[in-house]
N, C-alpha and C positions, 0 to 999 in steps of 0.2 A: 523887355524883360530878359532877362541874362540868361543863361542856361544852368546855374548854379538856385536860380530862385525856382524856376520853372519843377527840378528837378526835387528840391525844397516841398514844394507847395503838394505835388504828387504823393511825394511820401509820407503829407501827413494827411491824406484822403485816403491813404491804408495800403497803400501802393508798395511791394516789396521788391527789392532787386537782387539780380543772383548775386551771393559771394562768392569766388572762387579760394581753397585752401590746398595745399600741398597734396593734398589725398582724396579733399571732399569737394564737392559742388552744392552749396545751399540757395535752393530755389523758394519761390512759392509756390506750396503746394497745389496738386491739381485733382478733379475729380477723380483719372485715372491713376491717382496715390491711393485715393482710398481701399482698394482690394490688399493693396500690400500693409498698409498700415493696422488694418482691420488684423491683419493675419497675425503680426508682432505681435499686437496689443490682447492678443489671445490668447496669454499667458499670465497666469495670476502674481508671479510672483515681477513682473514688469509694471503691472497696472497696481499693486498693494502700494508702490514707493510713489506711488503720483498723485496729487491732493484733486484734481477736475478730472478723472475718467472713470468712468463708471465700471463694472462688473454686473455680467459679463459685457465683452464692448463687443459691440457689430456693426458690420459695415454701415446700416443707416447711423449709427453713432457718426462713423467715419466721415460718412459723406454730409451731414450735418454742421461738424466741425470744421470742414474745409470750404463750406459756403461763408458760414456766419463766423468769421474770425476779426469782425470790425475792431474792435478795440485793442487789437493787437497786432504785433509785427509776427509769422510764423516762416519758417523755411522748414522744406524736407531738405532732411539730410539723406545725401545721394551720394553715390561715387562717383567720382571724375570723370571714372574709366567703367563703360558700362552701366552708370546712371542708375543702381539698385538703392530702393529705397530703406536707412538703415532706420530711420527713427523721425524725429519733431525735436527743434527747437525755438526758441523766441523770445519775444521782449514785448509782455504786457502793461499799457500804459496804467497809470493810477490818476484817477480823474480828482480826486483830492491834492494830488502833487502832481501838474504834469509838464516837470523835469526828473520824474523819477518813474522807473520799471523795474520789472522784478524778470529774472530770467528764468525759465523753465526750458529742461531738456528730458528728453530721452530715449535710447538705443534698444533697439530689440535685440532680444538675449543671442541669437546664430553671431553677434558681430558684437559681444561685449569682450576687456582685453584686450582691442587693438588701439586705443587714445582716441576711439573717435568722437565719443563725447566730450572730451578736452577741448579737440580740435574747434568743432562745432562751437562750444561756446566759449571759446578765445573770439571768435568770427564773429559771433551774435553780439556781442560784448563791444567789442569794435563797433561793429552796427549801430549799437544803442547809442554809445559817444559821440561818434562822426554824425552819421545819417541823418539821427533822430534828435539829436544836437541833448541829450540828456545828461544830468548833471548827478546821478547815482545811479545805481543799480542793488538791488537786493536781489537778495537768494534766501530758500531755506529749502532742507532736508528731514525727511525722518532722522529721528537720534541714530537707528537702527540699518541707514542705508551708507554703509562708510564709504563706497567704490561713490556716490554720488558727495561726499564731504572730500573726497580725495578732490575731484574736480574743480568745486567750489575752490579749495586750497591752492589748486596748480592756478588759480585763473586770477587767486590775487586776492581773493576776497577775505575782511577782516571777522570774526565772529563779535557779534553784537547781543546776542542770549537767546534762551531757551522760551521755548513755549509750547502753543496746541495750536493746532490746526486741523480744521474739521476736510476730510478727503471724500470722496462718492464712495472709492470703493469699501474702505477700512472704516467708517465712521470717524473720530475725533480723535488723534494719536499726538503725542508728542514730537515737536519739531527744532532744530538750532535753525537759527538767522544769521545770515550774513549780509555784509555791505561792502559795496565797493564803489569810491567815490572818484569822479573826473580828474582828480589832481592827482592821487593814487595811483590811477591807471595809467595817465601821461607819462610817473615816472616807471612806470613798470614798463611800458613801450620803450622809451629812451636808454633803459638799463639793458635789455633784450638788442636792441641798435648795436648798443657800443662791442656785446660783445664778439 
């Protein structure tokens, strides 16, 4: 067995590997994240813009969620340098399509403003292509959360419509969809390349 399939077969038993980015360091998350993430996430107006976390969130939330993450790829987003945990991101599969994820991110507010959300899911985004060998990627946002539609924008992705989506902490809010497909993405790599 090669070390290409070996590495293959890992990844899809839920196996996450670190990415390294110019700024950031995206691991899987670990039980001792949960105190720091719990702390972010203990902010109402962090947790309104995110459709799966509840209000208020507490560390068993925290430590909950970084046990039973089967169905998806997640990294903390860390710094390089110092290894501070800024936030979560990831690529959750869809068992009705599974060549296709949907990516969720998010920063906690001391560290919003510096591109690290950008960064991060340029990275996870990659991830999902390469790694996970997937063939789309969705996204969507509250109508309401523009600094997360900025991102979506910077990362490539095309607007596909509007809708609702039911969240834990807000109950059922209006949201835009986006998509961003393999072929897409390859030329957005290659354009970034040349110049």
């Amino acid at each position: 067995m090669t070390e290409e399939m070996t590495e293959e077969r890992s990844l899809r038993a839920g196996e996450t590997r670190t990415v390294v980015t110019p700024r950031l360091r995206l691991r899987p998350p670990i039980l001792a994240d949960a105190e720091p993430v719990a702390a972010l996430l203990d902010d109402y107006d962090v947790v309104r813009m995110l459709s799966r976390v509840p209000w208020p969130y507490t560390l068993a939330d925290a430590q909950s969620f970084i046990r039973d993450r089967s169905d998806e790829t997640v990294f903390a987003i860390c710094l390089k340098s110092g290894g501070e945990v800024l936030g979560l991101c990831g690529i959750r599969g869809n068992a009705d399509r599974p060549l296709r994820g949907e990516l969720g991110y998010w920063i906690g507010r001391p560290h919003w403003g510096n591109g690290y959300a950008t960064e991060a899911a340029h990275a996870a985004i990659d991830y999902g292509f390469t790694a996970l060998g997937l063939n789309e990627i969705s996204a969507n946002c509250r109508v309401i959360n523009e600094a997360s539609r900025r991102v979506i924008w910077k990362c490539g992705f095309r607007f596909i419509g509007s809708g609702m989506i039911d969240t834990a902490a807000s109950g059922r809010v209006a949201s835009e969809n986006f998509s961003l497909d393999r072929s897409c993405w390859r030329s957005l790599k290659s354009w970034g390349e040349a110049q």
